[in-house]
N, C-alpha and C positions, 0 to 999 in steps of 0.2 A: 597113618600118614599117607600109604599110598590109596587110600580111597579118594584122595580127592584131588581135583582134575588139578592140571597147571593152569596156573595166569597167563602164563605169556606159553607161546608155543617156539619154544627152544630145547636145547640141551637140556641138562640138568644133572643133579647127582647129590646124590646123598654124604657129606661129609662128618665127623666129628666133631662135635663140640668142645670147648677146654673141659666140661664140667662132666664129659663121657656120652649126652645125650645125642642124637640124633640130629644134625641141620641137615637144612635145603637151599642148593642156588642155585639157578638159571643163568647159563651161559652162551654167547657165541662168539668163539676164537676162531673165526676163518679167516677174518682181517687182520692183517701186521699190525694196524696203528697202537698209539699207546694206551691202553686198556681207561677205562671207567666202571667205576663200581658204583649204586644206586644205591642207598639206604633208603627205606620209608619210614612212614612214621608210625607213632603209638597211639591206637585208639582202639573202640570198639571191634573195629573188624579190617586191622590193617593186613599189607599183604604184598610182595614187589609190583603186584598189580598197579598199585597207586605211580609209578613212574614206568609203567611199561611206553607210555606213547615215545620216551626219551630214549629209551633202552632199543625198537624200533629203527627209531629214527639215526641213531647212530652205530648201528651195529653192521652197517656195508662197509663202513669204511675204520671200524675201531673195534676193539676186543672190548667185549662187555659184560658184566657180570652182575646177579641182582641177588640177592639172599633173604631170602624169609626168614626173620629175629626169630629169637626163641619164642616161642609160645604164639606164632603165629605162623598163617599160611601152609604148605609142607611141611616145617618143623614140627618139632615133637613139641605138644603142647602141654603137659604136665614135668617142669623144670623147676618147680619149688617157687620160695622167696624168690626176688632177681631184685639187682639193685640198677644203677644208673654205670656204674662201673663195670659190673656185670655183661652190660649189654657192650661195653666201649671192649671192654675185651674181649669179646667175641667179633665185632668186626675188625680189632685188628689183629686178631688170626685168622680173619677169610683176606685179608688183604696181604699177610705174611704166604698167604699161598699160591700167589702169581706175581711176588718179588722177583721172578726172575723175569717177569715180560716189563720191566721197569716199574719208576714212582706212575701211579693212579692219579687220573683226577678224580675224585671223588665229588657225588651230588647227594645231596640228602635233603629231606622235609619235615620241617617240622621238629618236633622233639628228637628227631633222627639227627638231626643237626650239632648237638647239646652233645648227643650221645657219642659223634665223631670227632669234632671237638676235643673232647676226654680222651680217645684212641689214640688223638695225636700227641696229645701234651703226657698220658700220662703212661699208655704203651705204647710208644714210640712208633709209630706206625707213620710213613715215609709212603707222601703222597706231594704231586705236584700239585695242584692245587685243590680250593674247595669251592664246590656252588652250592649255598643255601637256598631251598625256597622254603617263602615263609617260616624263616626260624622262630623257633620257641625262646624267649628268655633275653629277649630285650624289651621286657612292658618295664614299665616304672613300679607294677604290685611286684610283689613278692610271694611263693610260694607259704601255704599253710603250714605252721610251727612241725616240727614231729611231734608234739602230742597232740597236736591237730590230725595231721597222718596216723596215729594210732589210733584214735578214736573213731576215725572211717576204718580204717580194718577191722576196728569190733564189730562194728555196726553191720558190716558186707560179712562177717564171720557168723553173727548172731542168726541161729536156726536155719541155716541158707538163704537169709536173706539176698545175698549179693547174688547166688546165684538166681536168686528169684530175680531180680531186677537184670539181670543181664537178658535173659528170657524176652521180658520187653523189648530189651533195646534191641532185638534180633529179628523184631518182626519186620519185615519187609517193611510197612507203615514208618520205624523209627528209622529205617536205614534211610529210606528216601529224605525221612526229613532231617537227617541230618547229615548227608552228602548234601540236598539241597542248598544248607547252608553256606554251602563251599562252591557252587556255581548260581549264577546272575542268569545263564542259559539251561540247557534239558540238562539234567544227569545222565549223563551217559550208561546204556542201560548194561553192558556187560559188568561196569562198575558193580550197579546192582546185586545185579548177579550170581556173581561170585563174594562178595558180601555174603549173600544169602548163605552160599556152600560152608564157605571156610566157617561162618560163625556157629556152625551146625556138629563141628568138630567133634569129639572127645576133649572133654574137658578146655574147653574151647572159652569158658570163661574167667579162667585162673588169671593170663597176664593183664587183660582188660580189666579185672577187679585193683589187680594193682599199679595201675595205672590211673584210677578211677579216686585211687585213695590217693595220689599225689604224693607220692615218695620219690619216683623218677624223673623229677625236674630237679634243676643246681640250683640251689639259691645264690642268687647274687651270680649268674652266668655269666655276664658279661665283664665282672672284674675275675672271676675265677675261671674260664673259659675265656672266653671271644678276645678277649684282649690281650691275649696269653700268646697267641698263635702268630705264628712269623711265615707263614706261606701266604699266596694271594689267594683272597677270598672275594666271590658275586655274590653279592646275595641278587636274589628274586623276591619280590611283594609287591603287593598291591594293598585293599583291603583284605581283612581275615576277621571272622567273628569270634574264633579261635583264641586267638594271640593279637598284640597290641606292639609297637616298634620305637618306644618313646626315645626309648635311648641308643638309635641309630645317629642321632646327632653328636655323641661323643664320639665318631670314628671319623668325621667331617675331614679330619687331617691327616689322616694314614694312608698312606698312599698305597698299602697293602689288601685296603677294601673298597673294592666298589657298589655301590647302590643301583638297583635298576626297578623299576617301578614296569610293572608288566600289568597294562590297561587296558579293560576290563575284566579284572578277574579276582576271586574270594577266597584264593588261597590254593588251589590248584592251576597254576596256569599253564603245567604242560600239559593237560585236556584242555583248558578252554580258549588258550590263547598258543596253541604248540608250536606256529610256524615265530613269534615275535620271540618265544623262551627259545627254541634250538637255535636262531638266529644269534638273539644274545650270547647266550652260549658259545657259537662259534666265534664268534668277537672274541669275546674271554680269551678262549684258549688258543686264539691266534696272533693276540699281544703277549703272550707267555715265553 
């Protein structure tokens, strides 16, 4: 874990996990304001990289706090099985740990979304509010059956397959072109980069295998998640090649969520659009 460098150039420290392993988060508490915590998402080669421009941009005037998920980033990357619940409780025991600097607003991307979501409703975890970008688990499909999901786990089990195929996805080549698909503009090359490091790990292809095999999406998220939730929620999107938003029109009348359409951009918009997402942002949390 300590071979490899930080994302973001802050604090940091090594904490406990519920399951005994080793996590990582990056911090800066020199501001009073009322703290924010960043989750990222799950992919190939995630990392709190992926929301550093937010983390940044707010951290003159707010406590902020960013954690590399198990199996990713700083963290210790051989953590076993990990479920969807798994990971909701692990974020809300980094969030029970600055309970005492008040309720968090919380941001997260992506399937990190899904996963905070679950923290709130199902370990109680006590947050003023939430900003989604690009959430996962408003398409209209549906997640592959679990015997569908076991069948990609044989399949990524068989001979090391999986770990053959992760190999690929790590070559600089696949990174580009699949960040590419997430900006309209350049990828920004530190993104790259550090991409390249972290995927380079120790056993570096365990979580993205399973995440690969589709077990860590909710089926049915937004009757069992998102609509569950009674704190004010932003979401952030645009397009995403990713993820699809079909059923954002079921929230049309809650006045607990708002929609913001952050144009042009492919599913990252705090890289490619960062001055229109902090702005939004600040809106949010200054109707709160």
């Amino acid at each position: 874990m300590a071979q490899l460098e930080q994302a973001i150039a802050s604090e940091g420290e090594v904490v406990e996990g519920q399951c005994g392993y080793p996590l990582y988060w990056y911090f800066d508490t020199q501001a009073d304001g009322r703290p924010i915590v960043f989750i990222h998402s799950i992919n190939a080669a995630p990392s709190a990289i992926e929301l550093k421009p937010l983390f940044q941009y707010f951290r003159p005037a707010r406590s902020v706090f960013a954690p590399d998920l198990p199996g990713f980033g700083r963290s210790t990357r051989a953590v076993g099985s990990f479920s969807a619940p798994d990971f909701a409780r692990e974020i809300a025991a980094f969030v029970a740990r600055i309970s005492d600097r008040g309720e968090p607003d919380i941001v997260a991307l992506s399937l990190g979304c899904e996963f905070v979501a679950r923290a709130v409703l199902e370990f109680g975890m006590k947050v003023r509010s939430l900003t989604f970008i690009s959430p996962s688990g408003f398409s209209a499909r549906t997640p592959p059956s679990p015997k569908a999901q076991q069948r990609l786990k044989r399949l990524f089990n068989f001979a090391g397959l999986g770990r053959g195929a992760y190999k690929l996805l790590r070559t600089e080549r696949s990174i580009r072109h699949f960040y590419g698909m997430n900006f309209l503009g350049q990828i920004p090359d530190e993104l790259v980069r550090y991409a390249l490091k972290t995927t380079r790990q120790g056993e570096a292809h365990q979580m993205p295998l399973q995440f690969l095999s589709m077990g860590l999406f909710t089926p049915n998220a937004v009757d069992a998640l998102y609509r569950r939730l009674d704190v004010p929620v932003l979401v952030l999107f645009d397009e995403d090649p990713n993820v699809s938003f079909e059923r954002f029109a079921e929230f049309e009348g809650d006045s607990r969520w708002r929609f913001r359409r952050i144009h042009p951009s492919m599913g990252m918009p705090q890289w490619e659009c960062p001055e229109l997402t902090t702005e939004t942002i600040e809106e949010f949390y200054a109707s709160l």
